[in-house]
N, C-alpha and C positions, 0 to 999 in steps of 0.2 A: 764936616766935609773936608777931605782932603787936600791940600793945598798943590797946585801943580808946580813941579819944578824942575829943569831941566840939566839933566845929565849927560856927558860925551862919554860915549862908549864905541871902542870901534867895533866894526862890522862883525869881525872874526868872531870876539868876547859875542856882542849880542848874538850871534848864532848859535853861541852853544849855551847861553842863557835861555835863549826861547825851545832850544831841544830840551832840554833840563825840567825847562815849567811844563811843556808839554808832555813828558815821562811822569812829572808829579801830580797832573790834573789839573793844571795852575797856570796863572797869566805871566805873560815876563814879571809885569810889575810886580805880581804875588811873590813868585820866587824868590825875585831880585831882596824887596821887601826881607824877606824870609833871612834871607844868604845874609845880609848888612848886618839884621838883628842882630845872630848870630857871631858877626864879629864883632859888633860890639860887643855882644854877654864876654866874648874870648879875651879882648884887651880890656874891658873891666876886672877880669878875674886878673890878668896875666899883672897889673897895676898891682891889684891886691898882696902879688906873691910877694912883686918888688915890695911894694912897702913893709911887709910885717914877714920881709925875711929874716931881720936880725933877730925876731922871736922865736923862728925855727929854729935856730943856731945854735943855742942852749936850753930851748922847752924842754919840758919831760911832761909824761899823760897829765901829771897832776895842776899843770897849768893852764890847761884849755881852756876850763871852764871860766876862770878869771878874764884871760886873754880873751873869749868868745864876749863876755862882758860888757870887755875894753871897749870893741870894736863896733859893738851894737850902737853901744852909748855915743862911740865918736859918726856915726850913718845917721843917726837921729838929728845930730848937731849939725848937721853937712855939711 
């Protein structure tokens, strides 16, 4: 069961939050829901870039696969 908790949003924002979920067939919560997920997946990834820029820098194709590796093994370890 989900847990209730409470968030300030003002009026303006939740208005076009609830036109949004109602365009999508969906509750504010759903959408809202929805919209958060999605920024996180964006600054999980955008973290990712930060960190394993300095491999971009000098990679070439032939290192992905090791680097891809790397990075499994270091998500396992968390």
């Amino acid at each position: 069961m989900a847990t209730h908790n409470t968030v300030s949003i003002p009026p303006e924002l939740m208005a076009q939050i609830e036109a949004a979920a109602q365009d999508a067939n969906q509750t504010p919560d759903e959408w809202a829901i929805k919209a958060m997920q999605k920024q996180l997946e964006e600054n999980r990834w955008q973290n990712m870039l930060r960190r394993n820029e300095r491999y971009a820098l000098n990679m070439t194709e032939e290192d992905v696969p090791e680097i891809t590796h790397q990075v499994r093994l270091e998500r396992r370890r968390g």
